[in-house]
C-alpha positions, 0 to 999 in steps of 0.5 A: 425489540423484535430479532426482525428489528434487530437484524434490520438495525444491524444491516442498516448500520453495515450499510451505513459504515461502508457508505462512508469509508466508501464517501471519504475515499470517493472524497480523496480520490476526487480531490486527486492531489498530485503524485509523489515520487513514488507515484510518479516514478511507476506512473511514468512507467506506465505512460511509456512502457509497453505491456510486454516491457511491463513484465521486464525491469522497469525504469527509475529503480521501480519493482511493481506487480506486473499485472497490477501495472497492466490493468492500469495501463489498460483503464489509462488507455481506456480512461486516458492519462491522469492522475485520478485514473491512475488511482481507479484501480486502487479505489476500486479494489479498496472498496471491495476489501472493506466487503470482504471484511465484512463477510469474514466478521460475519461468518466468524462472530455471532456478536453483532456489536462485535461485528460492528466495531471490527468493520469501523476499525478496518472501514476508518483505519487511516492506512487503509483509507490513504492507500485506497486512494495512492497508485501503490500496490499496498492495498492490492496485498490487503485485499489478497490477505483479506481473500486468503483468510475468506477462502481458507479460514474453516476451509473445507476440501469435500468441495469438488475437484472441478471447484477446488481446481477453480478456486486454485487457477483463481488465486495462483495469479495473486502473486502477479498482483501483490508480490507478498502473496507469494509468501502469503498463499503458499503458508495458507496451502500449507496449513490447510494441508490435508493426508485425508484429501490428499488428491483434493489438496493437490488438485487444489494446489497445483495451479499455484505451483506452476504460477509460483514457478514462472513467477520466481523466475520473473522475479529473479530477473527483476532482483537481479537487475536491480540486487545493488540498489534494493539492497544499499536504499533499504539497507536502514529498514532491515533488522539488525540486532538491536533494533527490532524493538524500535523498528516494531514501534514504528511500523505499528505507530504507523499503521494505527496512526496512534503512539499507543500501541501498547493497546493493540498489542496487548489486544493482539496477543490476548486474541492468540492466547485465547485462540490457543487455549480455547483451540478455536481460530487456530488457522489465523493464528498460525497464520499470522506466527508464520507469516511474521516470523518469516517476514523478520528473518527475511529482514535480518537476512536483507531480502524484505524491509521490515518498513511500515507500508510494506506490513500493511498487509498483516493489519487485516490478520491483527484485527482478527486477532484483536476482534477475537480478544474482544469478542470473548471479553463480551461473553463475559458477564464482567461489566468493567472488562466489557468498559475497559475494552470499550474505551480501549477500542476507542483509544484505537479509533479516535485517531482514525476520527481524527483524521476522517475529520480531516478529509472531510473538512479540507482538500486532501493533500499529499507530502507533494506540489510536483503537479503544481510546480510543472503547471506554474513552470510551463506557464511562465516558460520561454523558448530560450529557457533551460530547464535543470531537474535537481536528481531526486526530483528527476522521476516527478519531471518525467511523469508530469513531462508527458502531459506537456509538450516541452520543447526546450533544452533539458538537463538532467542527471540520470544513468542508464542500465539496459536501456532502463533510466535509472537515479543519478546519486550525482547532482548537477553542480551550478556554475556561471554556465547555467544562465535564464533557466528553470530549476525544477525541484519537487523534493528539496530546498533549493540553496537560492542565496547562491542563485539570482531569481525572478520566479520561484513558487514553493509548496506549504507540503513539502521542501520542494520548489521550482524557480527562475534563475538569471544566473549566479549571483 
């Protein structure tokens, strides 16, 4: 076979990759399940608020890039309110990382199989699939991680200061669109910090500096505002002594999507030692000690959760890592190493199948029915009827409330802080008062053997439902 055929193969087999992690996000996007909480709570944000406002607290206890929000509310009010459009951004931009990714393997391993099966593992992964598709901010910090390691992996500083500076004006906004690239850019900078270029390192740095200022004092204003609260709901992800190991366990089940971690790990480490020994990759490498070790002090220190989504971002970094580990497996002439990792990748993978299988084979749903039981509520509601919103379901109401014009009264536990909406940790306690009314309650069960209903309609999903009530029995 000649290198011609061999090179054609290979870039159909790219193609091919990309194309499908490309269809099954195009599939879950187009089955367009409803929000939840989370989503509904910074969609209504963006329903109601201002781009200026974008860039103050928000409502309901949400913190969220600014930019990230001002392209949605741009495309929302291009495209219009829905669901699906909520989520163009997030699609679009998880599309794109898989092509970054790509670009880093091929400009770092020669291997083509290597190459392969590090672009399957990130295509199919089942967190960079689900958070494609999720009007989050986590597949915005993947991408800004993948661009880091594109930009400064084998980084070279002989560029012209006028490039240099445009490469610098281009990521100093990235912390507007992913808050962790702050940490993450500054430690990129730092380790590409160069006394031979000293002025071209400057130059090259300094529009970070000026953005990293002005951002600091924006987030300022938004820790501030909601310091209390961030810190008491996160309180049980932050690291403690005693429990880092299970803590660990968790965020990566979660983010390989399998209880057999031990593979990635070992894989992980395998890939640093190699590094080290060899002195080769030592940017990612330090990169990725850096960030980690920071990230589990911020932990311990109650500043960021050492929580599952919210290390997402290092999973391009770990695969580098693994990719490195396997790659100089393969160099090797050792037939039953070269097996073992082939099974092992696998291991790491079938998972990933699994749930692709999934996707294709049904509608994608989410841990949500809030969009199913606002419609099933407004169709069945009368003029005279009250509607009663359970407190943690209060963000869900009020997102899906501004596709409906609800005229009937509507009560609801909710505080207020500087004219922002914030959570009320105080239900409403029923009483005989409360007669002919809709209890809306997207979260949690409902205790209904208390309650005379007619209507009720729950969710296969979640616990949530939403139901009719006479009164008390």
């Amino acid at each position: 076979m000649t290198d011609k055929v061999k090179n054609g193969i290979f870039y159909i087999a790219c193609i091919v990759i990309v194309l499908a992690g490309f269809l099954l996000r195009l599939k879950m996007l187009i089955d367009n399940p409803s929000f939840w909480m989370d989503e509904s709570a910074l969609g209504y944000n963006i329903l109601t608020l201002s781009i200026k406002d974008l860039f103050q607290p928000l409502h309901l206890q949400q913190v969220a890039p600014p930019l990230f929000c001002v392209i949605t509310k741009i495309i929302i009010n291009i495209f219009g309110a829905a669901d699906i459009n909520f989520r163009i951004f997030p699609f679009i931009i998880g599309n794109i990382s898989m092509l970054i990714f790509l670009t880093i393997l091929a400009k770092n391993f020669k291997n083509k199989g290597i190459i392969l099966s590090g672009l399957v593992l990130f295509c199919f992964n089942t967190q960079m699939i689900k958070y494609s598709v999720e009007f989050k901010p986590y597949i915005i910090e993947i991408f800004i991680t993948c661009l880091i390691m594109l930009i400064f992996w084998n980084l070279s500083l002989n560029q012209s200061y006028k490039k240099l500076f445009l490469i610098g004006c281009g990521l100093a906004i990235t912390p507007w669109f992913a808050f962790i690239s702050s940490l993450t850019l500054f430690f990129a900078y730092i380790l590409n910090f160069s006394i031979k270029h000293l002025k071209k390192w400057i130059c090259f740095f300094t529009p970070f500096v000026v953005s990293e200022l002005i951002f600091i004092a924006y987030y300022a204003n938004i820790r501030s505002f909601y310091s209390a609260f961030m810190t008491e709901f996160w309180n049980k992800y932050f690291l403690q002594f005693g429990n880092f190991l299970s803590e660990l366990n968790s965020v990566l089940t979660f983010t390989f999507n399998t209880k057999l971690i031990l593979i990635p790990i070992i894989l992980c480490f395998a890939g640093i030692i190699i590094s080290v020994r060899k002195k080769e990759n030592l940017f990612i490498v330090n990169f990725f000690t850096l960030t980690l070790i920071t990230i589990i002090l911020l932990s311990y220190l109650k500043i960021y959760p050492f929580y599952e989504r919210f290390l997402l971002f290092l999973y391009p970094l770990i695969l580098m890592l693994i990719m490195i580990c396997i790659n100089e497996i393969f160099n090797k002439k050792i037939i039953i190493m070269k097996i073992i990792t082939v099974i092992l990748v696998i291991a790491i993978l079938l998972p990933q199948i699994v749930f692709a299988n999934q996707v294709i084979s049904s509608k994608y749903i989410k841990n949500s029915c809030a969009r199913e039981f606002m419609e099933y509520m407004v169709k069945n509601l009368k003029e005279s009827d009250y509607i009663i919103v359970d407190n943690l379901s209060i963000n869900d109401f009020l997102y899906y409330m501004q596709y409906y014009k609800i005229n009937n009264k509507i009560v609801f536990p909710y505080e207020h802080k500087n004219n922002r909406i914030m959570y009320s940790s105080k239900p409403i306690k029923l009483t005989n008062e409360f007669k002919n009314y809709w209890f809306f309650s997207s979260y949690t069960k409902v205790n209904y053997e208390k309650l005379d209903f007619t209507y009720r309609k729950i969710c296969g999903c979640n616990d949530g439902e939403v139901l009719f009530v006479k009164g008390l029995k």
